[in-house]
C-alpha positions in Angstrom: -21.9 -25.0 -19.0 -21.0 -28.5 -18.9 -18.5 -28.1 -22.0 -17.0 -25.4 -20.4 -16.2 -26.9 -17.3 -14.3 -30.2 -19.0 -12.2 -27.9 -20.9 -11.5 -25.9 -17.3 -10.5 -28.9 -15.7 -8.8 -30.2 -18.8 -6.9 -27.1 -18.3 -6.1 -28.0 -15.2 -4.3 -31.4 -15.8 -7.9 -33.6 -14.9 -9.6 -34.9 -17.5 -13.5 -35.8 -17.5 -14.6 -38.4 -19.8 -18.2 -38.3 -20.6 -20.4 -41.0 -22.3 -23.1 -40.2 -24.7 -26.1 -41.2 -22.5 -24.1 -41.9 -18.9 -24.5 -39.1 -16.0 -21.4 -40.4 -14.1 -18.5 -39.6 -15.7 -14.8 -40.7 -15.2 -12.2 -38.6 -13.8 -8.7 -39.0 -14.1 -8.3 -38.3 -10.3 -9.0 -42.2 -8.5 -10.6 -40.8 -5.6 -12.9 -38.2 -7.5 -16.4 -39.6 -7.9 -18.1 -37.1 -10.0 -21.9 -36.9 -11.4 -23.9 -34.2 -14.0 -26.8 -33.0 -12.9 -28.8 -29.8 -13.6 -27.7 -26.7 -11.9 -30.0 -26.2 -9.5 -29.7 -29.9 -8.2 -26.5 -29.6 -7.9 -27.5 -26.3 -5.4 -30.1 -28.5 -3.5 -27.7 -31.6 -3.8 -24.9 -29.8 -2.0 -27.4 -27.9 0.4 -28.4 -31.3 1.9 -24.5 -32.5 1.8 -25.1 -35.2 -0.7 -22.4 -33.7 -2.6 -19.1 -32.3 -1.8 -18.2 -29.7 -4.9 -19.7 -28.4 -7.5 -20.5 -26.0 -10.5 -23.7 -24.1 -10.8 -24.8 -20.3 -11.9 -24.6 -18.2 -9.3 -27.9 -16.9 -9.7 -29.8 -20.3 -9.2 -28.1 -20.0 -5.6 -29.0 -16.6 -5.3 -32.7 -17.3 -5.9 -32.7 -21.1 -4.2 -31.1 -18.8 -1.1 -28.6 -21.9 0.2 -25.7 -21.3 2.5 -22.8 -22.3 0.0 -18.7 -21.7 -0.1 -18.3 -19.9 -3.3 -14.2 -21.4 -4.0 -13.9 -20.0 -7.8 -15.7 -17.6 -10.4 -14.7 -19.7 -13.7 -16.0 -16.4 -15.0 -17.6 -19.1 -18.0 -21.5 -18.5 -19.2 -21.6 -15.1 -18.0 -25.6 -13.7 -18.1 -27.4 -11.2 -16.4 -30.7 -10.9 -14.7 -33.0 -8.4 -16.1 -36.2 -6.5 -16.3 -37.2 -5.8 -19.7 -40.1 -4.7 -21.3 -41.8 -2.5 -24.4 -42.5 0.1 -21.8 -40.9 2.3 -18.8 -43.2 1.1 -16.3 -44.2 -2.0 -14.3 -47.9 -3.2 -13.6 -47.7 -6.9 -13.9 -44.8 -9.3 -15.2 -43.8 -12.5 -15.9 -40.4 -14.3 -14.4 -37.8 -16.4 -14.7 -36.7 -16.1 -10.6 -39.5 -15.8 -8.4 -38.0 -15.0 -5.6 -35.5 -12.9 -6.9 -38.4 -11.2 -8.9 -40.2 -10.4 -5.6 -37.7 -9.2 -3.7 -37.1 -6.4 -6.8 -40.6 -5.0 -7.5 -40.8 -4.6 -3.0 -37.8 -2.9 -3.3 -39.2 -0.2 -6.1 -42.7 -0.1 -4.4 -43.9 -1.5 -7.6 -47.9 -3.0 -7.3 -47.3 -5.8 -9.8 -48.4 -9.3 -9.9 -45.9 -11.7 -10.9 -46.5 -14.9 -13.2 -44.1 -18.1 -13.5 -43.8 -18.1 -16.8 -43.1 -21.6 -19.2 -40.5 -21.3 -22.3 -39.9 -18.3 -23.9 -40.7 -15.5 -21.9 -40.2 -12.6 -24.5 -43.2 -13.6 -26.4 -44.9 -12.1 -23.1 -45.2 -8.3 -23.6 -47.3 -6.3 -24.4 -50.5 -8.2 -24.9 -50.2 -10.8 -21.6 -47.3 -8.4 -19.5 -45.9 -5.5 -19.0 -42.2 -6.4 -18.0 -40.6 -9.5 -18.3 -38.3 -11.0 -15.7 -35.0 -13.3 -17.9 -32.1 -13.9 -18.1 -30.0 -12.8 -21.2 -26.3 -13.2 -22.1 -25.8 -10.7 -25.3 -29.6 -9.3 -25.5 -29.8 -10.2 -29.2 -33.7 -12.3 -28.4 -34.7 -9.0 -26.2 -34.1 -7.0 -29.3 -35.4 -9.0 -31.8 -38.7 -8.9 -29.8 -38.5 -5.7 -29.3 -37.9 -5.6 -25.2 -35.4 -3.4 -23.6 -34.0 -4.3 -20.5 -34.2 -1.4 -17.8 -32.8 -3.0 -14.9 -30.2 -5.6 -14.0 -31.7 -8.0 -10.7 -28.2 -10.2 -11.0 -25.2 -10.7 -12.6 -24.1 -14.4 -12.6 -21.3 -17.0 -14.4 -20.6 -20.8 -13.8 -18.8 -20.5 -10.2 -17.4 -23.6 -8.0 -19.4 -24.0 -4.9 -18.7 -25.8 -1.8 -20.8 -27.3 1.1 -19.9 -25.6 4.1 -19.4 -29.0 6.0 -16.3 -29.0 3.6 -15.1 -25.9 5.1 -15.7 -26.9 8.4 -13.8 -30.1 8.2 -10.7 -28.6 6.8 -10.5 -26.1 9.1 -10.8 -28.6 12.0 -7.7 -30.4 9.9 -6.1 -27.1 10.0 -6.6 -26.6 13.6 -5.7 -29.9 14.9 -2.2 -29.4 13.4 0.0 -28.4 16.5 2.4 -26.6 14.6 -0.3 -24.9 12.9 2.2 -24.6 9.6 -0.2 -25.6 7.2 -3.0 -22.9 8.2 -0.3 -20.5 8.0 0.7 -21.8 4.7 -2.2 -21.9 3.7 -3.2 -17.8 5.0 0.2 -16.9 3.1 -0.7 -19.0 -0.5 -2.1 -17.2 -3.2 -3.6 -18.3 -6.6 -3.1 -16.8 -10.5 -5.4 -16.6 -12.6 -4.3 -16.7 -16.4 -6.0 -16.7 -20.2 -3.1 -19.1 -21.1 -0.3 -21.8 -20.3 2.5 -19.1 -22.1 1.8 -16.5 -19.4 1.4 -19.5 -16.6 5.4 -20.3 -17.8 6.2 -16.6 -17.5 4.7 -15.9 -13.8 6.2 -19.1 -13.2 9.9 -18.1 -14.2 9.3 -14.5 -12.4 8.3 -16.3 -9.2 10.8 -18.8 -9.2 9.2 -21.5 -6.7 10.4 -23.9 -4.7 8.5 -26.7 -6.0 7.0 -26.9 -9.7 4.4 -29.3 -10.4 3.1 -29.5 -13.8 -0.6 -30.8 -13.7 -1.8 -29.7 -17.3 -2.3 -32.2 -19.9 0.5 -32.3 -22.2 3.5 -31.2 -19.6 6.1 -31.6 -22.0 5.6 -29.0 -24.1 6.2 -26.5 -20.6 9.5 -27.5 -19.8 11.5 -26.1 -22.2 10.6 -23.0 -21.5 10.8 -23.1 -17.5 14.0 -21.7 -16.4 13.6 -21.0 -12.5 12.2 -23.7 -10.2 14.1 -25.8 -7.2 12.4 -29.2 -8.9 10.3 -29.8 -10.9 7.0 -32.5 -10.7 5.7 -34.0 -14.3 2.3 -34.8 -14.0 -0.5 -35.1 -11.7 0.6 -38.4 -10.1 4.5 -37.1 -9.3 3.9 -35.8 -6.1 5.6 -33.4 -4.2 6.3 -35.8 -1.2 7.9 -38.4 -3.1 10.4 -35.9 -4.5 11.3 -34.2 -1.3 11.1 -37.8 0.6 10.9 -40.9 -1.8 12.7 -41.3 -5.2 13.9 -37.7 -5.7 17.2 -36.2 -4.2 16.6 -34.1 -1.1 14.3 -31.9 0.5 16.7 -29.1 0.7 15.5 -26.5 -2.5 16.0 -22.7 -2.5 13.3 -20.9 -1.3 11.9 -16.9 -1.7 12.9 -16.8 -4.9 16.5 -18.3 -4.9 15.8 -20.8 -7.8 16.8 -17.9 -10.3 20.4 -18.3 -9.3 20.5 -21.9 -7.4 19.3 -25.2 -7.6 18.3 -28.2 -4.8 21.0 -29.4 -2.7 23.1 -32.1 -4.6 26.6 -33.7 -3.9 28.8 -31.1 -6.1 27.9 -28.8 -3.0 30.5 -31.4 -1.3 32.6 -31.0 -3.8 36.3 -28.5 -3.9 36.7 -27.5 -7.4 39.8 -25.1 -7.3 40.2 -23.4 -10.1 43.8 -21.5 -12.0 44.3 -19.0 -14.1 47.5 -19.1 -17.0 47.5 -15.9 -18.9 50.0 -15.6 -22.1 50.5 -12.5 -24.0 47.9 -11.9 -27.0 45.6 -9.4 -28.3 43.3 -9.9 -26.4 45.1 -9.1 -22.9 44.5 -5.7 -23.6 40.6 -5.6 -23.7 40.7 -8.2 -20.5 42.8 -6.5 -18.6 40.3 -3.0 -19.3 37.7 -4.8 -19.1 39.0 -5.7 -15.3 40.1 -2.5 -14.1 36.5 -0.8 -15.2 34.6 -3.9 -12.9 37.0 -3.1 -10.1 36.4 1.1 -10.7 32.6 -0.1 -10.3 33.0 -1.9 -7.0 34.7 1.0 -5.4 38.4 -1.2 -5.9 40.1 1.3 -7.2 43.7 -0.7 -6.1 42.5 -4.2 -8.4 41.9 -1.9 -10.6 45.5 -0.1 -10.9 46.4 -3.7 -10.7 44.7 -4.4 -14.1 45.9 -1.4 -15.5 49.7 -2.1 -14.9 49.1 -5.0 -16.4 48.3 -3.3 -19.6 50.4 -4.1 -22.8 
């Protein structure tokens, strides 16, 4: 889990550095004070509020039954929760999720007993259970002891939890703005998921936002092949304030899209540039002066386009 979860955030422009024998590593975010600890004390930890964020299974919060704020399913370390056994039936079993386990055989009107088992919990069945309780991510160990799993409990990944103090205090942010603009922005915002940076530049171009800011860890290599944005931000520490307020131009960018066809506001919008026209007699005159009359024919000008055509050598 914990290797996945550096390269997510890598992904994202924030970069964990981790020593060989530390449990506080360092972000690149100043404010960010991070800390590994096993999943399910970082579900107790952020249960109690001793900790604001953080990444766990979703099945450890499932069976410690906490009232978290699921924010993202990483969709990393997927497993599932599962009876197997040698056997179709169910008289006594060992388990992985106690409570989880419980809750299951009362549901099927099973009458089983239910051991915590220690280590490997396939070595169970047949001589010392009937079903085992485990969790399994491809099955290959259930097969290879010869278990088959019947029934799925829970299906879980590495997912980004929240205490709901954190919630709370954001939405009391969001409703002491009189305005009430950000909550609004915030109803109206929408996040993309992607497998890669390549289709993060194409949604990008398609969208064609107002503001662009590249938090990813080699920003370069993007920029060539952005083509619509109203300004662009390099990095995690070029904000978008200090562009619209500070050390970049304006604040005044196209919006809903408009960045395919216009940039920001900049002093050649101040500017007259008249333009003239001198044609001479050439080849060419012929297939520009066609080439006029059928534009004019397609906007329904039918009078620029005899125009063009008189014209004609």
């Amino acid at each position: 889990m914990q290797a996945g979860v550096i390269r997510l955030l890598a992904d994202a422009g924030i970069e964990v550095r981790v020593s060989d024998r530390g449990y506080r590593p360092r972000v690149s975010i100043p404010w960010i004070e991070a800390k590994i600890l096993k999943p399910q004390n970082i579900i107790e930890m952020l249960h109690i509020g001793s900790r604001d964020l953080g990444f766990a299974g979703a099945d450890w919060v499932a069976e410690l039954q906490v009232d978290l704020v699921e924010l993202l399913n990483t969709e990393l370390d997927p497993v599932e929760l599962v009876a197997a056994a040698p056997i179709e039936y169910l008289k006594n079993g060992t388990l992985k999720g106690r409570r989880l386990t419980k809750e299951w055989i009362d549901k099927n009107g099973w009458d089983a007993v239910c051991i915590k088992s220690y280590g490997a919990t396939e070595v169970f069945p047949p001589e010392d259970a009937d079903c085992i309780i485990d969790i399994t991510s491809t099955g290959e160990t259930l097969r290879i002891n010869r278990l088959q799993s019947f029934s799925t409990l829970l299906k879980s990944s590495t997912r980004l939890y929240a205490n709901p103090r954190v919630r709370n205090e954001l939405l009391r942010f969001l409703e002491s703005d009189p305005t009430d603009i950000a909550l609004r922005s915030l109803q109206n915002g929408f996040a993309v998921q992607l497998s890669d940076l390549s289709q993060a530049v194409a949604v990008v171009n398609s969208i064609a936002p107002e503001h662009l800011q590249l938090s990813v860890e080699n920003p370069k290599s993007l920029i060539s092949g952005l083509k619509n944005y109203g300004a662009l931000f390099i990095g995690e520490r070029s904000a978008e304030v200090f562009g619209d307020y500070g050390v970049g131009p304006n604040h005044v960018l196209p919006t809903s899209g408009g960045a395919r066809r216009t940039g920001g506001l900049s002093v050649t919008f101040f500017l007259r540039q008249p333009t003239w026209l001198k044609m001479r007699e050439s080849d060419e005159l012929k297939n520009i002066a066609r080439d006029a009359a059928e534009l004019a024919e397609l906007e329904g000008l039918k009078w620029h386009a005899r125009a063009a055509k008189a014209r004609l050598p």
